[in-house]
MIFI-386110 format. One record per residue (C-alpha): x, y, z. Coordinates in pm, whole numbers, plus 50000, padded with zeros to 5 digits. Layout:
# residues N
XYZ;...
This chain:
# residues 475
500005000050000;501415036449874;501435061350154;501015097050066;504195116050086;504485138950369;506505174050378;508165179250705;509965218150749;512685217551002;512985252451165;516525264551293;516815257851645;517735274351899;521725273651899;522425282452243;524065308652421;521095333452364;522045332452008;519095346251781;520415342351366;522685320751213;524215325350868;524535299550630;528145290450554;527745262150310;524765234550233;526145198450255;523065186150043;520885197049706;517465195649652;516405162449537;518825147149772;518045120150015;518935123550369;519285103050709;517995109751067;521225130751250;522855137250840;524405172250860;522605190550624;524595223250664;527355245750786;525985276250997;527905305751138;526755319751486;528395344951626;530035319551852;531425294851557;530835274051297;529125241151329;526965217651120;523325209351192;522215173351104;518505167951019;516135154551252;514335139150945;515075107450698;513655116850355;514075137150055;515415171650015;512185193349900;513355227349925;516275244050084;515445279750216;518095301950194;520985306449997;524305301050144;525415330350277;521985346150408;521255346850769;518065335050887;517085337751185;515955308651502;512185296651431;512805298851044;512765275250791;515855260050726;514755233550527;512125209650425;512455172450397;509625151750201;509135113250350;507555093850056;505455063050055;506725024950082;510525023250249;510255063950218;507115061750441;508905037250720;511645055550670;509855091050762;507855075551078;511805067651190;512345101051107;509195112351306;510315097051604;513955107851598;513075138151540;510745143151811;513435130652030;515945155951890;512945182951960;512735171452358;516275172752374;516405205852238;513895218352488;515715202452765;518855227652670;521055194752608;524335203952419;523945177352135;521385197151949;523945210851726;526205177451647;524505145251702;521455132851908;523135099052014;521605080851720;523085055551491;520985059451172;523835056950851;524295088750657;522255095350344;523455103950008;524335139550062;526725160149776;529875151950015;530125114349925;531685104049625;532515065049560;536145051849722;539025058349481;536965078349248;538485112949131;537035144949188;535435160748866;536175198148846;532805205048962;533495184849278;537145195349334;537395201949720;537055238449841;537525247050170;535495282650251;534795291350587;533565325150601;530315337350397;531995370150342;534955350250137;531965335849942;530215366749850;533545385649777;534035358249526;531075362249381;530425394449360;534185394949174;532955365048929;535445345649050;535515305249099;536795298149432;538595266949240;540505286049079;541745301349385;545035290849568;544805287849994;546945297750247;544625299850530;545205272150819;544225237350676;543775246350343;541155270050393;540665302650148;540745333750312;539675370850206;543125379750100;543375346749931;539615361549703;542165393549733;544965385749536;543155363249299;541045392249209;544175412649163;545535388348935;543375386248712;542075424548700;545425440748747;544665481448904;545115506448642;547235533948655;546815560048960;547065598248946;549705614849190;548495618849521;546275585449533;547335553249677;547875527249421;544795498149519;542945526449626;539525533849466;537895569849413;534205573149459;533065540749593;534305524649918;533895485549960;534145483950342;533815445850495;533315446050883;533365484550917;533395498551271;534305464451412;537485450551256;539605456951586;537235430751655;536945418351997;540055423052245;542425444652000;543975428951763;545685397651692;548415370451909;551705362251802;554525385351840;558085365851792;555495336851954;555755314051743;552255305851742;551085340851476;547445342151509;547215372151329;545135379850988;543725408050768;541965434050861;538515435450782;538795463650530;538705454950173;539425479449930;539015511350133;538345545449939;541275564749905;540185589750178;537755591750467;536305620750308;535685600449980;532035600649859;529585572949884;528355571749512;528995535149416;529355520749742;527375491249822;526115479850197;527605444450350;526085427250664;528215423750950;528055383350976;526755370751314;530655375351460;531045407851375;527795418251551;528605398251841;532025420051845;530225451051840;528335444252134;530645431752357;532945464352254;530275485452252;528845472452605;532735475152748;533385511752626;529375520652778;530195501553133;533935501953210;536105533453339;539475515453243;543415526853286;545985519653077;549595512353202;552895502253055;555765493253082;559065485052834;560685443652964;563945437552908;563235400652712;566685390552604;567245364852901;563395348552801;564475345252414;567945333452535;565965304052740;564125298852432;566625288852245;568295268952473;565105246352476;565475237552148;566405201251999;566785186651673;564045167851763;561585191252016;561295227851914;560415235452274;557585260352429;557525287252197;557855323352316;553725329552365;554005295252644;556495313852864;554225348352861;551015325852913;552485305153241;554035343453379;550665358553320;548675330453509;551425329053757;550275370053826;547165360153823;547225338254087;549475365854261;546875389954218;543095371654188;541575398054166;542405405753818;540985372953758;537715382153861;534365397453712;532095424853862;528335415353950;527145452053923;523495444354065;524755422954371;528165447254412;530335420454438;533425404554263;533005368554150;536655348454171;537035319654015;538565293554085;540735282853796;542565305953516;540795307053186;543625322452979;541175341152674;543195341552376;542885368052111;542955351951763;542475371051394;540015341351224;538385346650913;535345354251109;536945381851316;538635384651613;538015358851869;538885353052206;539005318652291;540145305952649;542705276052739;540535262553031;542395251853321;545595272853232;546485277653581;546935237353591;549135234853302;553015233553278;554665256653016;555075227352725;551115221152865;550525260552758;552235254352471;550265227052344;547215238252452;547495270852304;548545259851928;545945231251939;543355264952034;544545290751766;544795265351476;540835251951593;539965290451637;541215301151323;539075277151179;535695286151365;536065255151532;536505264951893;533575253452136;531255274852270;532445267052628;536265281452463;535075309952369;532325320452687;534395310852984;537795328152954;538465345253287;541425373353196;543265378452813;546505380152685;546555400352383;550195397652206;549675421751882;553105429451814;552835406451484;551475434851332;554285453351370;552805479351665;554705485151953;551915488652152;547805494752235;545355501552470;543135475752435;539215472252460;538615447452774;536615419452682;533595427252882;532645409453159;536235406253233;538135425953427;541545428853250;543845422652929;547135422152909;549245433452556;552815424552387;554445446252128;556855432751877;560325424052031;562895444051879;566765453451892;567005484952120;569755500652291;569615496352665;571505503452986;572715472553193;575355480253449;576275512753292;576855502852961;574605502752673;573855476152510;571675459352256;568645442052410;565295427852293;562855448552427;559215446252459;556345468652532;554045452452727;550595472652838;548065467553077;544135480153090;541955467453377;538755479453532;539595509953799;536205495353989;537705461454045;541685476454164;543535505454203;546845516454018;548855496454290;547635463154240;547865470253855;551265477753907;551845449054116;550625424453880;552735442953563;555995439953791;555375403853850;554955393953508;557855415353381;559995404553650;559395369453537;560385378553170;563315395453291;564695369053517;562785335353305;565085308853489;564285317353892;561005325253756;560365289353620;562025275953911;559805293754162;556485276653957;
């Protein structure tokens, strides 16, 4: 007996973390497709990452609703899946019940509702699976896009994202990557005197305007080894600030750039912050980092020793650790160091947190922290990573600046800052001498300390850097 076919529309669910939109990155299956209970179906950006969300429906792809790189917002369509009569209609009553199961789950705030719901249906047909052994046609080559800006940059450019060579981490092609591939094959024309060659003159193309200092300053990695640096946000900026607007087009900040401008906006509105700084002496820390190295073990790189100083203050001084509860008056300390990392993704500038820090050794940090940029950069850091960091350390000096006052990422009460580490001449026992120096600043909330425990903390961390080899000894 034929069953009538039945359309079921999966809405977007609720993502967590009071998250209201999602954008999509990429879909993982085509119309006309079939599907299995718990398949991904497709890549979303939130403004906390980028995940996949499986279908809580067996059947076949009816109608997909929203192109990749739209937002739509929790409650929406997302897509609708069409369980057909015979094996189709047994098939959809499994998909009935699993996804009624997915829908309690969901209501019962569990964290699988993104990636999983514990079943063990097999995973349908979707455009990802190709047989074993079998070579990619050109329409199938592998592309790995993260961002929905890169995708709309492309094009907008008319350019096939094939075509295009990665650098990103993993393979993965990033705006400048759409950049230079655009430049190649439209080479700028010649500029009048006075305007900067790249530049354009009555239109502006601005990505992530307003927010590309994104969400604790800008960028990790100075002479760190670990570089978690990347663009800027601006793509071919007018060639003054005065330039008109005839031409220019409007973008959409993606759900990570919003998120960004809240939490900057929000710690600008609420905080009365104070900078200080200070210029460390770092030869004797680069010295030790060099020693550690082996033809076979590279060692903690430079960004491992600053981490285990910092938490090492920070368990000096707890309060910096701390948050302000405004509406009770009181200062919540945790128990544990969540060292918040600042890391340029494609997405924008993150702030992800090494849980546990404080229980780490320095190779620990070390580890800990690569494994975190390199899943960062890719939107791949959890939601817990990026939520529960408890103080941040903000080294920016792979962009060349000495130093920066940094925005605090609201609600915490601190961030620390590294310059670059350059050759400067310095005074040691009378004589002067070449040295690597470092800027290192400080900005923390005047509500939660005064100057003198600020102070405190910077000499404690700078005393380490100074001195590595006691330092490492005392911890």
């Amino acid at each position: 007996m034929t069953t009538a076919a039945t359309e079921q529309t999966f809405l977007l669910p609720d993502l967590g973390e009071g998250l209201t939109e999602a954008s999509v990155v990429q879909w993982l299956v085509a119309e006309g497709d079939d599907v299995a209970v718990d398949q991904p179906v497709a890549e979303v950006e939130t403004a906390k990452s980028v995940v996949e969300v499986p279908s809580p429906y067996a059947g076949r792809v009816g109608r997909l609703y929203a192109a990749e790189g739209e937002t739509v917002d929790v409650g929406r369509p997302l897509i609708t899946i069409v369980a057909g009569g015979g094996s189709g209609a047994r098939a959809g009553a499994v998909g009935e019940r699993e996804g009624e199961a997915y829908r309690e789950e969901e209501r019962a705030g569990s964290g699988n509702v993104l990636i999983g719901y514990g079943t063990s249906a097999p995973a349908g047909p979707g455009r990802r699976r190709r047989p074993r052994g079998a070579a990619p046609s050109v329409a199938e080559r592998p592309v790995k896009v993260i961002s929905p800006i890169v995708r709309r940059l492309a094009r907008e450019a008319g350019l096939d994202l094939r075509s295009v060579r990665p650098t990103g981490a993993g393979g993965v092609v990033t705006r400048s990557d759409v950049r230079t591939a655009v430049a190649g094959a439209h080479p700028a024309p010649a500029v009048a005197s006075g305007v900067a060659a790249g530049a354009t003159t009555g239109s502006a193309v601005v990505v992530g305007a307003g927010v590309a200092s994104g969400v604790v300053g800008v960028g990790v990695g100075a002479g760190a080894d670990v570089d978690a640096s990347g663009g800027t946000g601006l793509v071919g900026a007018s060639a003054s600030a005065g330039a008109g607007t005839r031409g220019a087009r409007r973008v959409p900040l993606s759900g990570f750039q919003k998120a960004a401008s809240a939490v900057l906006s929000r710690s600008r509105a609420e905080i009365p912050e104070a900078t200080v700084w200070v210029d460390v002496d770092a030869t004797e820390l680069c010295g030790l980092r060099e020693a550690a190295r082996t033809p076979d073990d590279p060692g903690p790189g430079l960004l491992a020793y600053l981490a285990r100083f910092v938490v090492a203050g920070l368990q000096e001084y707890p309060v910096l650790n701390a948050r302000l509860d405004v509406e009770r008056a009181e200062l919540v300390v945790p128990d544990t160091v969540n060292l918040g990392i600042a890391v340029q993704s494609e997405h924008g500038l993150v702030a992800p947190a090494v849980l546990g820090a404080d229980r780490m050794t320095t190779a620990g940090l070390d580890a800990a922290v690569r494994d975190l940029v390199e899943r960062a950069r890719a939107g791949r850091a959890t939601a817990e990573e990026l939520t529960a960091g408890t103080f941040t350390l903000n080294n920016y000096g792979s962009l060349g600046v000495d130093g920066s006052a940094a925005i605090i990422n609201h609600p915490q009460a601190a961030i620390l800052g590294f310059g670059r580490v350059m050759d400067r001449p310095w005074v040691v026992d009378g004589q002067v001498v070449p040295r690597k120096i470092t800027q290192m600043s400080f900005v923390f909330d005047h509500r939660v300390c005064d100057g003198a425990t600020a102070a405190g903390f910077m000499r404690s961390v700078a005393g380490a850097i100074e001195n590595p080899v006691p330092a490492i000894v005392r911890l």
